[in-house]
C-alpha positions as CSV (number, residue, x, y, z in Angstrom):
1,X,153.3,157.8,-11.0
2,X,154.0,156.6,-7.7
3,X,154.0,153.3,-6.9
4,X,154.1,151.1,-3.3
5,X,153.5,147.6,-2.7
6,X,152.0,146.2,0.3
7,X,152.9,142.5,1.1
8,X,151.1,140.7,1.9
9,X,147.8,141.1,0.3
10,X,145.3,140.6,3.7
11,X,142.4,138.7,2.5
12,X,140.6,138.3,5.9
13,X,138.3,140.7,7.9
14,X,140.8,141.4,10.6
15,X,142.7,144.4,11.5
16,X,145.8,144.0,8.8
17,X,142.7,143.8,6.1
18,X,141.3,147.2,7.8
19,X,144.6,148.9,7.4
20,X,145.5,147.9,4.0
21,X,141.7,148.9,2.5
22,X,141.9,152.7,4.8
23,X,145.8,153.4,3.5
24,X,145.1,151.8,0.1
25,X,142.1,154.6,-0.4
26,X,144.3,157.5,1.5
27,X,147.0,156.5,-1.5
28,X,144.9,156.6,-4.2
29,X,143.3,159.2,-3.2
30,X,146.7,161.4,-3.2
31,X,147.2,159.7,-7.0
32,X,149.2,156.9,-6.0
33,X,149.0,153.7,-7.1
34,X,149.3,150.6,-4.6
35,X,149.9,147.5,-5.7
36,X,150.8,143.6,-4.3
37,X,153.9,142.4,-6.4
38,X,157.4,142.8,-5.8
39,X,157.9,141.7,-9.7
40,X,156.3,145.1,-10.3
41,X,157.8,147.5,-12.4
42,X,159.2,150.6,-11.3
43,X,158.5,150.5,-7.4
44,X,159.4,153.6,-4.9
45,X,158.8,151.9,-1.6
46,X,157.4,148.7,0.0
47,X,155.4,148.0,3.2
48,X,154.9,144.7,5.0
49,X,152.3,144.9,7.0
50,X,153.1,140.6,8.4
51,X,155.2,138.1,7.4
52,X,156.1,137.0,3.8
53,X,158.4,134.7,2.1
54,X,160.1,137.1,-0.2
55,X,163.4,137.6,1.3
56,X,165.4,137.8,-2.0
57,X,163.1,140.1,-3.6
58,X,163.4,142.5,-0.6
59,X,167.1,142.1,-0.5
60,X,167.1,143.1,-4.0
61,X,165.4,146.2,-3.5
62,X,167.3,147.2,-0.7
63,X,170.4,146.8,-2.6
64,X,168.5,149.1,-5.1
65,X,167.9,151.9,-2.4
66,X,164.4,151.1,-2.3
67,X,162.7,151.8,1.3
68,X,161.4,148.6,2.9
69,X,159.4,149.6,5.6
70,X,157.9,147.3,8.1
71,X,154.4,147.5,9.7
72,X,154.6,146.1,13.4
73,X,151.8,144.6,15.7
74,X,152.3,142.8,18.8
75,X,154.1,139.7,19.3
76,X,152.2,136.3,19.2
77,X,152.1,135.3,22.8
78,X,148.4,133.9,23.9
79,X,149.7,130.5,22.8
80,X,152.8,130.5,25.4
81,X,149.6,130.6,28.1
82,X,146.7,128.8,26.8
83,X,146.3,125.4,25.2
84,X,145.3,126.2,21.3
85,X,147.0,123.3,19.6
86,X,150.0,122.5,18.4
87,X,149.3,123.8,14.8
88,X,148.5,127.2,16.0
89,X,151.4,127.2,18.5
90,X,154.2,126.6,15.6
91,X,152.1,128.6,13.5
92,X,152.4,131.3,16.0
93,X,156.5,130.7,16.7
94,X,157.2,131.5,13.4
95,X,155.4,134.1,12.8
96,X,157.1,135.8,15.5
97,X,160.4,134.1,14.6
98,X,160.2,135.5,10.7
99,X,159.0,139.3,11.6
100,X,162.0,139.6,14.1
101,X,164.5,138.6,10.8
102,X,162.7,140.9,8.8
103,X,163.0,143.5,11.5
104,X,166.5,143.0,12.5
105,X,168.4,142.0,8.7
106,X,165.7,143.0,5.6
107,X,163.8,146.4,6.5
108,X,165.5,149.8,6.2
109,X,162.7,151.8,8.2
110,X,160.0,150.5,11.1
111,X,156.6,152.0,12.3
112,X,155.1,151.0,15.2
113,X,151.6,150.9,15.7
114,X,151.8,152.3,19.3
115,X,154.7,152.8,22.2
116,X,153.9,150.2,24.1
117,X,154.5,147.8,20.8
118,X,157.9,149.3,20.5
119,X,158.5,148.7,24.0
120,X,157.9,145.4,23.3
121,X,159.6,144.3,20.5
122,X,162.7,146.0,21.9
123,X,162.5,143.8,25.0
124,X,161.8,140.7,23.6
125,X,164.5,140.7,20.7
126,X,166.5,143.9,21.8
127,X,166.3,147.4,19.8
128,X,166.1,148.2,16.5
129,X,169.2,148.7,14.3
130,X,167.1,151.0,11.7
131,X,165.1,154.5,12.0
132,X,161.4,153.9,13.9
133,X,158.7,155.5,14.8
134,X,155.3,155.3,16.1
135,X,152.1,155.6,14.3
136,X,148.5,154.9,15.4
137,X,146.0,153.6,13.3
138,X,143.5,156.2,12.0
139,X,140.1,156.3,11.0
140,X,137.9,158.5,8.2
141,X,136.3,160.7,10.6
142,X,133.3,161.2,7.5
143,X,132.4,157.6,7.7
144,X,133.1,156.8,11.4
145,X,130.9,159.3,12.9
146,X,128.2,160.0,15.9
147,X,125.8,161.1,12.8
148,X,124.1,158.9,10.7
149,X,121.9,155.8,11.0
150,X,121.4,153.7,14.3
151,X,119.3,151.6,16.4
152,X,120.2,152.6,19.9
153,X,117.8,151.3,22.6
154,X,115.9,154.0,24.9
155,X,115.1,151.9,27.6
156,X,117.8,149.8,27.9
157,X,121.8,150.3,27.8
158,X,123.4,148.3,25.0
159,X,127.3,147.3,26.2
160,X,129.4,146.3,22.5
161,X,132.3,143.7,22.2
162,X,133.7,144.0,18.9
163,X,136.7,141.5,18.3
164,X,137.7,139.5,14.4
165,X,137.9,136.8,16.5
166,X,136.8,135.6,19.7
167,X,138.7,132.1,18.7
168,X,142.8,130.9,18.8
169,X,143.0,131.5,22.9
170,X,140.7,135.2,22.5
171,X,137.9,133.3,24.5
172,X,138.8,134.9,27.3
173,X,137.6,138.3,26.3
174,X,134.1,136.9,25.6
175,X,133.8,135.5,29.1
176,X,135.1,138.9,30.4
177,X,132.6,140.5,29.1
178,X,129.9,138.5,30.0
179,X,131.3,139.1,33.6
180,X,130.9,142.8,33.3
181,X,127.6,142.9,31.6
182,X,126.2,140.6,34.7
183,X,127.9,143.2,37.2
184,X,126.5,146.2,35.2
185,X,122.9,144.4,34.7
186,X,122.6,144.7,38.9
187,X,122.0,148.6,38.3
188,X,120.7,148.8,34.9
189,X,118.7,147.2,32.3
190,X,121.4,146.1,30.2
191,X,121.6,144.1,27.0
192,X,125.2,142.4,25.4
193,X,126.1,142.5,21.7
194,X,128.8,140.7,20.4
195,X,130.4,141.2,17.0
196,X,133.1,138.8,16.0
197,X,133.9,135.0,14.5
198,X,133.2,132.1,17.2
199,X,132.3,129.1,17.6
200,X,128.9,127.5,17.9
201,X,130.0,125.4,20.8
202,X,131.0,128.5,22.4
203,X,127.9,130.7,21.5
204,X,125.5,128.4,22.2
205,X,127.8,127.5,25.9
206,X,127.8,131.2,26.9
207,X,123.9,131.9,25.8
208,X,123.4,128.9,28.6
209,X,125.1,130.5,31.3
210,X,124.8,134.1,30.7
211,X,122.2,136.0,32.9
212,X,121.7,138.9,30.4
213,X,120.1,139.2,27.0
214,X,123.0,138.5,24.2
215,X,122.8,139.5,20.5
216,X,125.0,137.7,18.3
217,X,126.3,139.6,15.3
218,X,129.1,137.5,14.0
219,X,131.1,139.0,11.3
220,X,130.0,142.0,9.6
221,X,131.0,144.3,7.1
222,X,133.5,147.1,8.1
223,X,131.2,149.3,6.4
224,X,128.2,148.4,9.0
225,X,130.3,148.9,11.5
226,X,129.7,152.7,12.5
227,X,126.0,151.5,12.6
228,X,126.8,149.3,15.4
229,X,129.0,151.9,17.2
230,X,126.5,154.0,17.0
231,X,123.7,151.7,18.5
232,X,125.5,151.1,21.9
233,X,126.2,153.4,24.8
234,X,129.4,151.7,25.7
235,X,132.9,149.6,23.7
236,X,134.5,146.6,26.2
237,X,137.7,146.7,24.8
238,X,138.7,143.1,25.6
239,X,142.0,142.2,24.1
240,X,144.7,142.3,26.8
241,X,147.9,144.0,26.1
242,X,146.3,145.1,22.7
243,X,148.6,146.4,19.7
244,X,146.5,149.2,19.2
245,X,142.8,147.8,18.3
246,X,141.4,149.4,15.1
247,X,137.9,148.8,17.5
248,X,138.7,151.3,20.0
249,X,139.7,154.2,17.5
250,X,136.6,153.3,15.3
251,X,134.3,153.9,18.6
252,X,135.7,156.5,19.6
253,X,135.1,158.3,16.4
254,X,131.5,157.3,16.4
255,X,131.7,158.8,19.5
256,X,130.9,155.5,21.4
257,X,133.5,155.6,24.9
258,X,135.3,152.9,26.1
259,X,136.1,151.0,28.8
260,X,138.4,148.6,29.6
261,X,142.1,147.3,31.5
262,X,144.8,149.9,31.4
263,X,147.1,147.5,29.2
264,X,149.0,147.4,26.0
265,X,148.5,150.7,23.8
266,X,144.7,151.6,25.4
267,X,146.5,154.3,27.6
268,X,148.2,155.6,24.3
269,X,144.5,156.2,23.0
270,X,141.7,156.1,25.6
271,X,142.4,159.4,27.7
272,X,140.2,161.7,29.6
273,X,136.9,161.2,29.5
274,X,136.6,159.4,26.3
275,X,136.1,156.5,28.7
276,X,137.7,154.8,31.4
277,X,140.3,152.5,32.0
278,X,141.3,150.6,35.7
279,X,144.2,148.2,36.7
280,X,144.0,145.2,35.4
281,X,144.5,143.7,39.4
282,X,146.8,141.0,38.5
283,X,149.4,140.2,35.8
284,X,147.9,140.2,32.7
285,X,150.7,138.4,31.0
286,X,149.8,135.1,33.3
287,X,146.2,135.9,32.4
288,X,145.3,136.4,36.4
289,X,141.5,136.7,36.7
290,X,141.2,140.4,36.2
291,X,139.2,142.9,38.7
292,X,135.9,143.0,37.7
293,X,133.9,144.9,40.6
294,X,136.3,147.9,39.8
295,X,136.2,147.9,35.7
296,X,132.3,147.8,36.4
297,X,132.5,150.9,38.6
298,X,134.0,152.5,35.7
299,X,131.7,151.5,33.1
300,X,128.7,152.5,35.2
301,X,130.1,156.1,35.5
302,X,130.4,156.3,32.0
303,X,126.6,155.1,31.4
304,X,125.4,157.2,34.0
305,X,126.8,160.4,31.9
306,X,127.0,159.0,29.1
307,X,126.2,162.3,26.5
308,X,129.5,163.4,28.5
309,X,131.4,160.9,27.7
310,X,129.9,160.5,23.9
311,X,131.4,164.6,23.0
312,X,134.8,163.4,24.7
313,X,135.2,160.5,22.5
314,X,134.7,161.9,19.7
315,X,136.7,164.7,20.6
316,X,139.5,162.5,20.8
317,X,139.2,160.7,18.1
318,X,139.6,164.3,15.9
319,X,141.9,165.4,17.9
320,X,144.6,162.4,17.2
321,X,143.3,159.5,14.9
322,X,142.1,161.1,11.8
323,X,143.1,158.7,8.3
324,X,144.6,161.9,6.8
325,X,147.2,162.5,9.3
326,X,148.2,158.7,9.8
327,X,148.4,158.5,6.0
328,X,150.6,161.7,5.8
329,X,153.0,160.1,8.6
330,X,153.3,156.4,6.0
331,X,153.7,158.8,3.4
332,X,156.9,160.2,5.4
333,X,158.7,157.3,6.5
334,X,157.8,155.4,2.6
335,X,159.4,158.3,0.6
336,X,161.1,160.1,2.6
Protein backbone atom coordinates (compact mmCIF):
# COMPACT_ATOMS: atom_id res chain seq x y z
CA UNK A 1 0.00 0.00 0.00
CA UNK A 2 0.84 3.46 -0.44
CA UNK A 3 1.76 5.50 2.09
CA UNK A 4 2.37 9.63 2.51
CA UNK A 5 2.80 11.67 5.51
CA UNK A 6 1.59 15.06 5.95
CA UNK A 7 3.58 17.22 8.55
CA UNK A 8 2.34 18.79 10.32
CA UNK A 9 -0.82 17.40 11.59
CA UNK A 10 -3.23 20.90 11.34
CA UNK A 11 -5.43 20.76 14.38
CA UNK A 12 -7.18 24.19 13.86
CA UNK A 13 -10.22 25.20 11.59
CA UNK A 14 -8.12 27.27 9.18
CA UNK A 15 -7.25 26.71 5.70
CA UNK A 16 -4.04 24.20 6.16
CA UNK A 17 -6.83 22.02 8.35
CA UNK A 18 -9.28 22.29 5.11
CA UNK A 19 -6.59 21.03 2.88
CA UNK A 20 -5.24 18.27 4.86
CA UNK A 21 -9.06 16.79 5.66
CA UNK A 22 -10.15 17.35 1.39
CA UNK A 23 -6.55 15.62 0.20
CA UNK A 24 -6.56 13.18 3.10
CA UNK A 25 -10.24 11.88 1.77
CA UNK A 26 -9.13 12.22 -2.10
CA UNK A 27 -6.08 9.72 -0.87
CA UNK A 28 -8.01 7.36 0.77
CA UNK A 29 -10.35 7.34 -1.39
CA UNK A 30 -7.78 6.17 -4.30
CA UNK A 31 -6.56 3.37 -1.52
CA UNK A 32 -3.89 5.25 -0.05
CA UNK A 33 -3.11 5.54 3.26
CA UNK A 34 -2.05 9.04 4.89
CA UNK A 35 -0.45 9.21 7.82
CA UNK A 36 1.46 11.99 10.37
CA UNK A 37 4.84 10.27 11.45
CA UNK A 38 8.12 10.45 9.81
CA UNK A 39 9.03 7.18 12.17
CA UNK A 40 6.56 5.50 9.94
CA UNK A 41 7.41 2.50 8.24
CA UNK A 42 7.71 2.09 4.70
CA UNK A 43 6.98 5.80 3.44
CA UNK A 44 6.80 6.78 -0.53
CA UNK A 45 6.50 10.46 -0.23
CA UNK A 46 6.07 13.35 2.39
CA UNK A 47 4.23 16.67 2.22
CA UNK A 48 4.60 19.73 4.49
CA UNK A 49 2.01 21.70 4.25
CA UNK A 50 4.00 24.63 7.22
CA UNK A 51 6.69 24.54 9.15
CA UNK A 52 8.13 21.57 11.29
CA UNK A 53 11.10 20.73 13.38
CA UNK A 54 12.11 17.61 11.66
CA UNK A 55 14.99 18.46 9.72
CA UNK A 56 17.05 15.30 10.32
CA UNK A 57 14.15 13.04 9.60
CA UNK A 58 13.67 14.76 6.23
CA UNK A 59 17.32 14.74 5.48
CA UNK A 60 17.15 11.19 6.03
CA UNK A 61 14.58 10.54 3.66
CA UNK A 62 15.95 12.57 1.06
CA UNK A 63 19.13 10.69 1.34
CA UNK A 64 16.75 7.66 0.85
CA UNK A 65 15.29 9.00 -2.52
CA UNK A 66 12.20 9.73 -0.80
CA UNK A 67 10.15 12.90 -2.38
CA UNK A 68 9.80 15.71 0.06
CA UNK A 69 7.44 17.89 -1.31
CA UNK A 70 6.54 21.31 0.19
CA UNK A 71 3.09 22.92 0.30
CA UNK A 72 3.57 26.86 -0.05
CA UNK A 73 1.21 29.81 1.18
CA UNK A 74 2.08 33.24 1.31
CA UNK A 75 4.71 34.86 3.30
CA UNK A 76 3.84 36.30 6.89
CA UNK A 77 3.84 39.97 6.27
CA UNK A 78 0.74 41.79 8.12
CA UNK A 79 3.05 42.02 11.17
CA UNK A 80 5.83 44.14 9.21
CA UNK A 81 2.62 46.90 8.96
CA UNK A 82 0.50 46.60 11.90
CA UNK A 83 1.19 46.58 15.62
CA UNK A 84 0.09 42.74 16.74
CA UNK A 85 2.73 42.19 19.50
CA UNK A 86 5.86 41.22 19.84
CA UNK A 87 5.00 37.38 20.29
CA UNK A 88 3.20 37.25 17.08
CA UNK A 89 5.84 39.34 15.26
CA UNK A 90 8.76 36.67 16.20
CA UNK A 91 6.30 34.10 15.86
CA UNK A 92 5.71 35.32 12.39
CA UNK A 93 9.68 35.81 11.50
CA UNK A 94 10.35 32.45 11.87
CA UNK A 95 7.88 31.03 10.38
CA UNK A 96 8.80 32.69 7.34
CA UNK A 97 12.54 32.29 8.21
CA UNK A 98 12.13 28.20 8.70
CA UNK A 99 9.84 27.60 5.29
CA UNK A 100 12.44 29.50 3.23
CA UNK A 101 15.36 26.70 4.71
CA UNK A 102 12.96 24.04 4.03
CA UNK A 103 12.37 25.49 0.60
CA UNK A 104 15.82 26.38 -0.35
CA UNK A 105 18.15 23.07 1.44
CA UNK A 106 15.45 20.11 2.66
CA UNK A 107 12.55 19.72 -0.19
CA UNK A 108 13.13 17.97 -3.46
CA UNK A 109 9.77 19.22 -5.24
CA UNK A 110 7.51 22.57 -4.42
CA UNK A 111 3.77 23.30 -5.29
CA UNK A 112 2.50 26.53 -5.09
CA UNK A 113 -0.88 27.26 -4.22
CA UNK A 114 -1.20 29.95 -6.97
CA UNK A 115 1.24 32.25 -9.44
CA UNK A 116 1.15 35.01 -7.65
CA UNK A 117 2.57 32.94 -4.39
CA UNK A 118 5.37 31.80 -6.59
CA UNK A 119 6.01 35.22 -7.65
CA UNK A 120 6.42 35.96 -4.36
CA UNK A 121 8.45 33.71 -2.76
CA UNK A 122 10.89 34.04 -5.64
CA UNK A 123 11.18 37.73 -4.97
CA UNK A 124 11.52 37.74 -1.54
CA UNK A 125 14.25 34.92 -1.11
CA UNK A 126 15.13 34.51 -4.88
CA UNK A 127 14.03 31.31 -7.05
CA UNK A 128 13.75 27.93 -6.38
CA UNK A 129 16.66 25.45 -6.84
CA UNK A 130 14.09 22.37 -7.13
CA UNK A 131 11.15 21.37 -9.73
CA UNK A 132 7.71 23.62 -8.98
CA UNK A 133 4.61 24.01 -9.93
CA UNK A 134 1.32 25.61 -9.29
CA UNK A 135 -1.69 24.03 -7.93
CA UNK A 136 -5.00 25.65 -6.72
CA UNK A 137 -6.87 24.48 -4.06
CA UNK A 138 -10.03 22.38 -5.03
CA UNK A 139 -13.23 21.70 -3.69
CA UNK A 140 -15.83 18.51 -3.87
CA UNK A 141 -18.09 19.92 -6.26
CA UNK A 142 -20.96 17.07 -4.61
CA UNK A 143 -20.74 18.78 -1.26
CA UNK A 144 -20.10 22.44 -2.33
CA UNK A 145 -22.93 22.95 -4.45
CA UNK A 146 -25.82 25.70 -5.48
CA UNK A 147 -28.36 22.56 -4.53
CA UNK A 148 -29.27 21.64 -1.28
CA UNK A 149 -30.42 23.35 1.97
CA UNK A 150 -30.47 27.25 2.59
CA UNK A 151 -31.87 30.13 4.17
CA UNK A 152 -31.49 32.86 1.64
CA UNK A 153 -33.53 36.07 2.32
CA UNK A 154 -36.30 37.24 -0.39
CA UNK A 155 -36.58 40.65 0.62
CA UNK A 156 -33.34 41.51 1.48
CA UNK A 157 -29.66 40.93 -0.04
CA UNK A 158 -27.47 39.06 2.37
CA UNK A 159 -23.47 40.22 1.67
CA UNK A 160 -21.04 37.09 3.44
CA UNK A 161 -17.50 37.55 4.96
CA UNK A 162 -16.04 34.34 5.58
CA UNK A 163 -12.41 34.52 7.16
CA UNK A 164 -10.73 31.75 10.14
CA UNK A 165 -9.77 34.70 11.63
CA UNK A 166 -10.65 38.21 11.71
CA UNK A 167 -7.81 38.55 14.56
CA UNK A 168 -3.48 38.75 14.43
CA UNK A 169 -3.68 42.29 12.18
CA UNK A 170 -6.94 40.57 9.82
CA UNK A 171 -9.20 43.41 11.44
CA UNK A 172 -8.91 45.28 8.66
CA UNK A 173 -10.98 43.04 6.43
CA UNK A 174 -13.92 43.28 9.03
CA UNK A 175 -13.96 47.11 8.88
CA UNK A 176 -13.79 46.82 5.00
CA UNK A 177 -16.59 45.17 4.84
CA UNK A 178 -18.60 46.94 7.00
CA UNK A 179 -17.60 49.93 4.58
CA UNK A 180 -19.05 48.18 1.64
CA UNK A 181 -22.11 46.89 3.14
CA UNK A 182 -22.94 50.74 4.36
CA UNK A 183 -22.26 51.80 0.61
CA UNK A 184 -24.33 48.98 -0.81
CA UNK A 185 -27.23 49.46 2.01
CA UNK A 186 -27.82 53.28 0.15
CA UNK A 187 -29.47 51.16 -2.84
CA UNK A 188 -30.67 48.07 -1.27
CA UNK A 189 -31.98 46.47 1.78
CA UNK A 190 -28.92 44.75 2.76
CA UNK A 191 -27.97 42.61 5.72
CA UNK A 192 -23.97 41.58 6.85
CA UNK A 193 -22.97 38.08 7.97
CA UNK A 194 -19.78 37.42 9.30
CA UNK A 195 -18.29 34.00 9.81
CA UNK A 196 -14.99 33.81 11.52
CA UNK A 197 -13.00 33.87 15.15
CA UNK A 198 -12.99 37.56 16.81
CA UNK A 199 -12.97 39.15 19.47
CA UNK A 200 -15.74 40.40 21.77
CA UNK A 201 -14.23 43.77 22.10
CA UNK A 202 -14.25 43.99 18.48
CA UNK A 203 -17.81 42.49 17.76
CA UNK A 204 -19.44 44.24 20.16
CA UNK A 205 -17.13 47.75 18.80
CA UNK A 206 -18.31 47.26 15.21
CA UNK A 207 -22.20 46.23 16.19
CA UNK A 208 -21.90 50.02 17.82
CA UNK A 209 -20.89 51.73 14.80
CA UNK A 210 -22.20 49.81 11.98
CA UNK A 211 -25.33 51.20 10.27
CA UNK A 212 -26.49 47.82 8.87
CA UNK A 213 -28.00 44.76 10.40
CA UNK A 214 -24.86 42.25 11.31
CA UNK A 215 -25.20 38.47 11.98
CA UNK A 216 -22.50 36.97 13.88
CA UNK A 217 -21.69 33.37 13.01
CA UNK A 218 -18.27 32.77 14.53
CA UNK A 219 -16.68 29.58 13.79
CA UNK A 220 -18.53 26.97 12.20
CA UNK A 221 -18.19 23.68 10.94
CA UNK A 222 -16.63 23.22 7.30
CA UNK A 223 -19.42 21.00 6.76
CA UNK A 224 -22.17 24.00 7.38
CA UNK A 225 -20.40 25.89 5.29
CA UNK A 226 -22.15 25.38 1.79
CA UNK A 227 -25.29 26.20 3.86
CA UNK A 228 -23.99 29.58 4.41
CA UNK A 229 -22.77 30.05 0.76
CA UNK A 230 -25.77 29.21 -0.22
CA UNK A 231 -27.88 31.68 1.97
CA UNK A 232 -26.07 34.90 0.57
CA UNK A 233 -26.24 36.59 -2.78
CA UNK A 234 -22.75 37.86 -2.59
CA UNK A 235 -18.71 36.54 -0.97
CA UNK A 236 -16.41 39.92 0.14
CA UNK A 237 -13.28 38.33 -0.25
CA UNK A 238 -11.30 40.48 2.26
CA UNK A 239 -7.84 39.14 2.75
CA UNK A 240 -5.39 41.34 0.69
CA UNK A 241 -2.79 39.84 -1.39
CA UNK A 242 -4.56 36.39 -0.49
CA UNK A 243 -2.61 32.97 -1.12
CA UNK A 244 -5.43 31.53 -2.71
CA UNK A 245 -8.44 31.54 -0.07
CA UNK A 246 -10.09 28.13 0.23
CA UNK A 247 -13.40 30.80 0.82
CA UNK A 248 -13.53 32.09 -2.65
CA UNK A 249 -13.21 28.58 -4.39
CA UNK A 250 -15.91 27.12 -1.84
CA UNK A 251 -18.37 30.12 -3.07
CA UNK A 252 -17.84 29.85 -6.06
CA UNK A 253 -18.80 26.25 -6.23
CA UNK A 254 -21.97 26.93 -4.32
CA UNK A 255 -22.40 29.19 -6.90
CA UNK A 256 -22.24 32.26 -4.55
CA UNK A 257 -19.93 35.26 -6.85
CA UNK A 258 -17.49 37.21 -5.47
CA UNK A 259 -16.29 40.48 -5.13
CA UNK A 260 -13.40 41.92 -4.01
CA UNK A 261 -9.56 43.90 -4.74
CA UNK A 262 -7.75 42.57 -7.71
CA UNK A 263 -4.76 41.27 -5.47
CA UNK A 264 -2.74 38.30 -4.60
CA UNK A 265 -4.16 34.99 -6.47
CA UNK A 266 -8.09 36.43 -6.78
CA UNK A 267 -7.31 37.20 -10.49
CA UNK A 268 -5.92 33.51 -10.80
CA UNK A 269 -9.55 32.39 -9.78
CA UNK A 270 -12.31 34.99 -9.90
CA UNK A 271 -12.72 35.59 -13.86
CA UNK A 272 -15.59 36.59 -15.96
CA UNK A 273 -18.55 36.97 -14.51
CA UNK A 274 -18.13 34.73 -11.54
CA UNK A 275 -17.94 38.11 -9.88
CA UNK A 276 -16.04 41.14 -9.99
CA UNK A 277 -12.88 42.42 -8.92
CA UNK A 278 -11.57 46.45 -9.09
CA UNK A 279 -8.08 48.14 -8.26
CA UNK A 280 -7.31 48.19 -5.04
CA UNK A 281 -6.62 52.34 -5.45
CA UNK A 282 -3.55 52.43 -3.51
CA UNK A 283 -0.74 50.04 -2.44
CA UNK A 284 -1.97 47.39 -0.72
CA UNK A 285 1.27 46.36 0.72
CA UNK A 286 1.23 49.79 2.87
CA UNK A 287 -2.40 48.94 3.65
CA UNK A 288 -3.60 52.50 1.84
CA UNK A 289 -7.24 52.90 2.57
CA UNK A 290 -8.69 51.03 -0.40
CA UNK A 291 -11.40 52.40 -3.00
CA UNK A 292 -14.58 51.76 -1.72
CA UNK A 293 -17.10 53.79 -3.98
CA UNK A 294 -15.72 51.66 -6.92
CA UNK A 295 -15.61 47.96 -5.31
CA UNK A 296 -19.31 48.96 -4.36
CA UNK A 297 -20.11 49.71 -7.96
CA UNK A 298 -19.02 46.30 -8.68
CA UNK A 299 -20.85 44.54 -6.04
CA UNK A 300 -24.09 46.27 -6.87
CA UNK A 301 -23.82 45.00 -10.54
CA UNK A 302 -23.46 41.71 -9.36
CA UNK A 303 -26.70 41.90 -6.98
CA UNK A 304 -28.53 43.49 -9.57
CA UNK A 305 -28.10 40.22 -11.92
CA UNK A 306 -27.36 38.19 -9.61
CA UNK A 307 -28.94 34.56 -11.20
CA UNK A 308 -26.25 35.69 -13.87
CA UNK A 309 -23.63 35.82 -11.92
CA UNK A 310 -24.76 32.66 -9.66
CA UNK A 311 -24.47 30.09 -13.30
CA UNK A 312 -20.98 31.78 -13.91
CA UNK A 313 -19.67 30.97 -10.60
CA UNK A 314 -20.42 27.90 -10.55
CA UNK A 315 -19.34 27.42 -13.90
CA UNK A 316 -16.09 28.27 -12.91
CA UNK A 317 -15.71 26.50 -10.16
CA UNK A 318 -16.26 23.09 -12.55
CA UNK A 319 -14.45 24.30 -14.98
CA UNK A 320 -11.00 24.62 -12.87
CA UNK A 321 -11.28 23.80 -9.02
CA UNK A 322 -12.76 20.36 -8.75
CA UNK A 323 -10.92 18.06 -5.63
CA UNK A 324 -10.40 15.26 -8.19
CA UNK A 325 -8.21 17.14 -10.46
CA UNK A 326 -6.11 19.04 -7.66
CA UNK A 327 -5.72 15.65 -6.06
CA UNK A 328 -4.52 13.99 -9.36
CA UNK A 329 -1.89 17.03 -9.82
CA UNK A 330 -0.44 16.10 -5.62
CA UNK A 331 -0.63 12.72 -6.70
CA UNK A 332 1.99 13.80 -9.69
CA UNK A 333 4.45 15.72 -8.15
CA UNK A 334 4.39 13.05 -4.63
CA UNK A 335 5.11 9.94 -6.83
CA UNK A 336 6.13 10.92 -9.72
Amino acid sequence: MIRICILPRATNTGGVASFQAKLTAGLNARGIQVCHRLDETSLDAVLLTSTTRHLPGLLRLRRQGIRIVQRLDGINWLHRRLHTGPRHYLRAEYGNRLLALLRSRVVTHIVYQSGFVRGWWAGRFGPERVPSVVIHNGVDLSAYTPDGPHERPAKTFRLLLVEGSLQGGYETGLATALGLAEQLAEKFPLELMVVGRLSPDLQATSQRKSRVPILWAGLVPRDHIPVLDRSAHLLYSADINAACPNSVIEALACGLPVAGFATGALPELVTGDSGRLVPYGGDPWKLDPPDLPTLAEAAAEILQNNERFRRSARQRAEEAFGLDKMVERYLDVLLG
